[in-house]
C-alpha positions as CSV (number, residue, x, y, z in Angstrom):
1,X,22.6,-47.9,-17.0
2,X,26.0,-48.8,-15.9
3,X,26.2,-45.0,-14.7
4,X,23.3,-45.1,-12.9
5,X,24.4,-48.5,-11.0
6,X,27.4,-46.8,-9.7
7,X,25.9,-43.1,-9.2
8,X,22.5,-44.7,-7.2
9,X,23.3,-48.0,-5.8
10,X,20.1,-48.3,-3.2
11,X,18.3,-47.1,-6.3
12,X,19.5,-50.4,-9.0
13,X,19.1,-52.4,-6.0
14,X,15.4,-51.4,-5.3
15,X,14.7,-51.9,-9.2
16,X,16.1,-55.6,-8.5
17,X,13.9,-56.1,-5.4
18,X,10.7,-54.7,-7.4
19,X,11.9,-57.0,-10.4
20,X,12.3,-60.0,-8.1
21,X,9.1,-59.1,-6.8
22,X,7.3,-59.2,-9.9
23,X,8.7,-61.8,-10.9
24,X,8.0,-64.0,-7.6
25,X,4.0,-62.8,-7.7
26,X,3.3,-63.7,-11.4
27,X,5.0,-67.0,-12.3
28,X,4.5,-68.0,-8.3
29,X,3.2,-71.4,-8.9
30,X,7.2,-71.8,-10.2
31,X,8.5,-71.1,-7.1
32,X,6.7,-73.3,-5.0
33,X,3.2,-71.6,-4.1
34,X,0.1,-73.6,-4.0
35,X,-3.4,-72.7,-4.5
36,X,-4.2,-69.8,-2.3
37,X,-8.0,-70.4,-2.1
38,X,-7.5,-74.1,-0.7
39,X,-8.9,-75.1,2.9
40,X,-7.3,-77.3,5.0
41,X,-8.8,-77.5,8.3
42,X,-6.2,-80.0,9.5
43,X,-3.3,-77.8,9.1
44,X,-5.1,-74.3,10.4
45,X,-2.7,-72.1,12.6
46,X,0.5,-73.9,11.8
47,X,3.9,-71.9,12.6
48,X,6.5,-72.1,10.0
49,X,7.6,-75.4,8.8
50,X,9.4,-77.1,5.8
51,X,5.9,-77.9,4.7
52,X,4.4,-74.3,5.1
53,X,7.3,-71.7,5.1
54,X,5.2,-68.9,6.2
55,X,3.0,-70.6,8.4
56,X,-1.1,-71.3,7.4
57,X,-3.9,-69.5,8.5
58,X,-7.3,-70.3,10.3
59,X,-8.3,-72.0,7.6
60,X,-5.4,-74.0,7.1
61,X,-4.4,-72.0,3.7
62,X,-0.9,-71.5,2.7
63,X,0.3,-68.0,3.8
64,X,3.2,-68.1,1.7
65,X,1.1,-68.8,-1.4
66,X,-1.2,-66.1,-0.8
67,X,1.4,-63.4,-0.4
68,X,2.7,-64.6,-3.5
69,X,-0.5,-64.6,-5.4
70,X,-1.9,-61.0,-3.4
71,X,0.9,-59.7,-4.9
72,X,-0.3,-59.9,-8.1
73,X,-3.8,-58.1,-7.0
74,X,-1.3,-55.1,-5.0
75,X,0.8,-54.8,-7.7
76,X,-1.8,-55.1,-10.5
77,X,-3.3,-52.2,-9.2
78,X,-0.2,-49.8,-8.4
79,X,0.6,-50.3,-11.9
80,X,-2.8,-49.7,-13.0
81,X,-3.8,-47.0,-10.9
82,X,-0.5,-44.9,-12.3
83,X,-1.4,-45.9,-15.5
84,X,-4.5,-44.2,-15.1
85,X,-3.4,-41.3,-13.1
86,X,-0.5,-40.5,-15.5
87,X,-3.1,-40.6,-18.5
88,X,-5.4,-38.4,-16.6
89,X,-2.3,-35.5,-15.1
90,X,-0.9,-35.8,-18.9
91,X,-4.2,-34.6,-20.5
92,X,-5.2,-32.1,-17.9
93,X,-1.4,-30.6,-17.7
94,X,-0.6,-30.4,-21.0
95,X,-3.9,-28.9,-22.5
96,X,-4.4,-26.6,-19.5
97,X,-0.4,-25.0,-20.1
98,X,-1.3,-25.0,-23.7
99,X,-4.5,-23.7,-23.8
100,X,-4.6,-21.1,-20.8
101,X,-7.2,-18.1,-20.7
102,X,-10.6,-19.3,-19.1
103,X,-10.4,-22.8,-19.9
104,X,-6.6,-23.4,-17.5
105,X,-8.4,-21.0,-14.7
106,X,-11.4,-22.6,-14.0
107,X,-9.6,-26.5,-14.9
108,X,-6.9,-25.3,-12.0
109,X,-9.6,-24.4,-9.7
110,X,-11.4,-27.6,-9.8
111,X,-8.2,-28.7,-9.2
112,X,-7.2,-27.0,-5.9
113,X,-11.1,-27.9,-5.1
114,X,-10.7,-31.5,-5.1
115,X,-6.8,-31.3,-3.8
116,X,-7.9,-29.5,-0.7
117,X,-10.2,-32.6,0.5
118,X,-8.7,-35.1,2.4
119,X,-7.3,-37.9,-0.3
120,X,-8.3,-41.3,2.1
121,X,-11.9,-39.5,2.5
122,X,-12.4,-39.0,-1.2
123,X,-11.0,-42.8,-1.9
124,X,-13.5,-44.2,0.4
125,X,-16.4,-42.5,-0.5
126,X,-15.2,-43.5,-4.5
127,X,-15.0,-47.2,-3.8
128,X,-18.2,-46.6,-1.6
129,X,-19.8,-45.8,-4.2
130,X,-18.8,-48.1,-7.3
131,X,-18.1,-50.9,-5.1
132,X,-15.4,-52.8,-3.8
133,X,-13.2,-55.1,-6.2
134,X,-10.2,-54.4,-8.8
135,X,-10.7,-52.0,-11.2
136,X,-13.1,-49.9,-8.9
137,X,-9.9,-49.4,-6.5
138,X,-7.5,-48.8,-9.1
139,X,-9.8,-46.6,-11.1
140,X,-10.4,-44.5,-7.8
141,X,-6.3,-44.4,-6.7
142,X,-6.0,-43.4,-10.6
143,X,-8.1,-40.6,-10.6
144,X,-7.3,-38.9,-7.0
145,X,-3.5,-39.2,-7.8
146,X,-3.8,-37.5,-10.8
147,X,-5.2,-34.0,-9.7
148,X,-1.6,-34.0,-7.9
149,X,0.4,-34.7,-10.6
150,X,-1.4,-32.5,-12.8
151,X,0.1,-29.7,-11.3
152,X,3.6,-30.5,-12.0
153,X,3.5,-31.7,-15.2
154,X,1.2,-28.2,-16.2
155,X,4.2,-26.7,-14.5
156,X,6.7,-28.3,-16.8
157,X,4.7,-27.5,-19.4
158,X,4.3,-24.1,-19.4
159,X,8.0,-23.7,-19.8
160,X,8.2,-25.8,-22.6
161,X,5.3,-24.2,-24.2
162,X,7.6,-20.4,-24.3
163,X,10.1,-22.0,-26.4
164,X,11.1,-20.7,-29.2
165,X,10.5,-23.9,-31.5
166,X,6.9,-23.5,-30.5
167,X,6.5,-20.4,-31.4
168,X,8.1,-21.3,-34.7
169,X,5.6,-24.3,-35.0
170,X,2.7,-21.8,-34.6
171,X,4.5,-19.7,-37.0
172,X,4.6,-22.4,-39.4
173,X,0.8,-22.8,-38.7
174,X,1.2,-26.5,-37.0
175,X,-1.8,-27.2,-35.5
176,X,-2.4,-27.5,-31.7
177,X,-2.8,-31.0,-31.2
178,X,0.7,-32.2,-33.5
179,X,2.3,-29.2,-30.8
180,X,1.1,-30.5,-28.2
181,X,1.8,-34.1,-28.9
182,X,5.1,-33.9,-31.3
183,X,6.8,-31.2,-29.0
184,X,5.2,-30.5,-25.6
185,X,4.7,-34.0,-24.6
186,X,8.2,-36.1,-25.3
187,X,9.9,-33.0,-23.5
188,X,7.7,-34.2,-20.4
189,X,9.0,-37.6,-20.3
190,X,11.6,-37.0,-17.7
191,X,8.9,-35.5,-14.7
192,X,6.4,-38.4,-16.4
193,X,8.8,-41.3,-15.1
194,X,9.6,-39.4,-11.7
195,X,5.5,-38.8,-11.2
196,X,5.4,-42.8,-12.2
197,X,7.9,-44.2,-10.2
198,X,6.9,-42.4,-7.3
199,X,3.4,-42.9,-7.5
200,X,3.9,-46.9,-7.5
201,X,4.4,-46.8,-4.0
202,X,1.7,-44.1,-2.8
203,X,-0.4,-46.3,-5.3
204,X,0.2,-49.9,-3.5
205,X,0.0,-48.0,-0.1
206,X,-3.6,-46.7,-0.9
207,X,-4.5,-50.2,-2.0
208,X,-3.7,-52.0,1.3
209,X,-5.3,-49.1,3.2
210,X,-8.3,-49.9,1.8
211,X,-8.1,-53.5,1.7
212,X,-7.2,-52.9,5.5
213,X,-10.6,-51.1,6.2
214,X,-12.1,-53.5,4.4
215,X,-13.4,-51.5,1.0
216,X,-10.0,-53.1,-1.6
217,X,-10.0,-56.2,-3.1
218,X,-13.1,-58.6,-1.3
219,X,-12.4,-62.1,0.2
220,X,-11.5,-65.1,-0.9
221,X,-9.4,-63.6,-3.0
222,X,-5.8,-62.7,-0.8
223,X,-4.4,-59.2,-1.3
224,X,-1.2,-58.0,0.9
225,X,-4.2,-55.3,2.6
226,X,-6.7,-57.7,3.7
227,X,-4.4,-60.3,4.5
228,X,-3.1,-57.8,7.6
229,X,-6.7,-56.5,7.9
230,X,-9.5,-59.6,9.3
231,X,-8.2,-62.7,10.4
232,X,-4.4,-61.2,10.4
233,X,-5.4,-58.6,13.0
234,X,-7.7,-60.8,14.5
235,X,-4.7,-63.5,15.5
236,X,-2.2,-61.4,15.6
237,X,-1.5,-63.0,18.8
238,X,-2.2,-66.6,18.4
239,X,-0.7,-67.1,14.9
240,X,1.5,-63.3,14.4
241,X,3.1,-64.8,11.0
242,X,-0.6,-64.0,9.4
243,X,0.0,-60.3,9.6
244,X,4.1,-60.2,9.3
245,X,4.2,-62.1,6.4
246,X,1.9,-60.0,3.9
247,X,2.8,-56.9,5.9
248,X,7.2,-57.2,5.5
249,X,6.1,-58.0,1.5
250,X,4.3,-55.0,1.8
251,X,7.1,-52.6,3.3
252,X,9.4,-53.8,1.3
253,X,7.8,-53.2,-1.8
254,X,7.1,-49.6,-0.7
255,X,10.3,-48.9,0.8
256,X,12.1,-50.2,-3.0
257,X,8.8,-47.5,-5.3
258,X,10.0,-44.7,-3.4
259,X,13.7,-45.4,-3.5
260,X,13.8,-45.5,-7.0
261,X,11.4,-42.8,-7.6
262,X,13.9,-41.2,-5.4
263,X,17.1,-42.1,-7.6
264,X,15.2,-41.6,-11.1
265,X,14.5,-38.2,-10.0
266,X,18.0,-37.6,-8.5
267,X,19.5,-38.8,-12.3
268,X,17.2,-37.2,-14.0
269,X,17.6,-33.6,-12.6
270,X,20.6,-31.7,-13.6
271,X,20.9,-30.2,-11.1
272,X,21.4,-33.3,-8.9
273,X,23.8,-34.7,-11.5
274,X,26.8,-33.0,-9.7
275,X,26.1,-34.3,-6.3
C-alpha cells in the first residue's frame, strides 16, 4: 500500500476522494443533510446561505441534501452495475477460452454483434423496455458493459489456459469446472480489478446520462442525473447552483473511477512497474 502511495499519488488520492465520497452519501444525515424529499415553498430559489449551503431548488428542497442522498442512488448503481457486468464478462470469458471449438465461435460472434451497436442506443431501448427505476438501470449498464469486458478477460484467459499446470490438471483428470475455477479464474484477478475500477466510472456516467434524458432513476427521488436534467436545466439561469452542485459531485467522482482504474492498472502491469 505504502508503495503504491508513493509510486501513484493522484491514484491514493482519488481512492480518498471516492472513500470520502462514500462515506459523505451513506451516513449523510451525519454531516448535516436534511430530508431530500421535503417542500418548502417559502425557501424556493434561495442562493447559498449558512442555512442552505448549496442553495434550494424550486421547490424550496435542500440541494445539498439531495446531492448527498443522489449519491447514494449514482453510486449504488456503478457498484451494482460492475457487479453485474464483471459476473457476466467472468462467465462468458472464462468458459469461452476454456471451452473453444463451436461453442467460443458462435459466443464471440454474438459478441461482436451486440458490440458493434451503438452502446447509449441499446441502454435506452433496455430501460425502455423494463422501465425506468434502480435495478432496471443497473441491470441494463451491467449487461451492455459486460460484452466489452468479455473480450479481455477471454483474452487473458486463453494464455492462462496453455499453461503447463493445466495441462497437468487435465492430465491428472481434474474436471473442467475445479480448472476453471481453482486455476483459470484467481490468475484473472489482476485484469478483474482493472475491468472493475474502470468500469465504476463509465458505470456512474451511463447512469446520469440516463437520468439526464429522463429514463434513470424517476422523481422524487434525487439522483446526481436528473438533478442536472429537469428543473436543473430548466433554471439554469435563474438559480445555476441546481445544476453545478449535482453536476461538480458528478465530475468529480468520474474524474477520481478513472484515475484509479488508471493507477491499479499502471501497478498492476509489469510492464509499467519500471516507469
Amino acid at each position: 500500500m505504502g508503495r503504491f502511495i508513493r509510486r501513484k499519488p493522484l491514484g491514493a488520492a482519488s481512492a480518498l476522494v471516492l472513500l470520502g465520497l462514500m462515506l459523505w452519501s451513506a451516513a449523510a444525515p451525519l454531516f448535516g443533510a436534511s430530508d431530500p424529499l421535503m417542500i418548502d415553498g417559502r425557501a424556493a430559489l434561495q442562493s447559498p446561505s449558512l442555512d442552505h449551503v448549496f442553495g434550494t431548488d424550486n421547490l424550496g428542497r435542500d440541494v445539498y441534501s439531495r446531492v448527498a442522498y443522489g449519491g447514494r442512488v449514482s453510486l449504488t448503481v456503478g457498484f451494482g452495475a460492475v457487479a453485474i457486468s464483471l459476473a457476466l464478462a467472468t462467465a462468458i470469458g472464462v468458459s469461452s477460452a476454456y471451452i473453444g471449438g463451436w461453442y467460443d465461435a458462435i459466443l464471440q460472434r454474438i459478441v461482436d454483434a451486440i458490440m458493434a451497436l451503438p452502446g447509449l442506443v441499446l441502454l435506452l431501448m433496455l430501460v425502455a423496455l423494463f422501465g425506468g427505476g434502480l435495478w432496471q438501470v443497473m441491470f441494463g449498464i451491467g449487461l451492455l458493459a459486460a460484452f466489452g469486458a468479455s473480450r479481455v478477460l477471454r483474452s487473458s484467459a486463453l494464455s492462462v489456459s496453455t499453461s503447463d499446470y493445466i495441462l497437468a490438471a487435465h492430465a491428472l483428470g481434474a474436471r473442467d469446472s475445479w480448472i476453471m475455477f481453482r486455476h483459470i479464474l484467481p490468475n484473472l484477478i489482476g485484469p478483474m480489478m482493472v475491468i472493475a475500477t474502470l468500469g465504476l466510472g463509465s458505470a456512474v456516467l451511463a447512469e446520469a446520462s440516463l437520468s439526464f434524458l429522463g429514463f434513470g432513476v424517476p422523481e422524487p427521488h434525487p439522483s446526481w442525473g436528473n438533478m442536472i436534467s429537469g428543473y436543473g436545466r430548466q433554471y439554469l439561469y435563474q438559480a445555476p447552483w441546481m445544476a453545478i452542485a449535482p453536476g461538480i459531485a458528478l465530475t468529480l467522482a468520474v474524474f477520481a473511477f478513472n484515475a484509479l482504474g488508471d493507477a491499479v492498472r499502471d501497478a498492476i502491469d509489469p510492464r509499467m512497474r519500471g516507469t
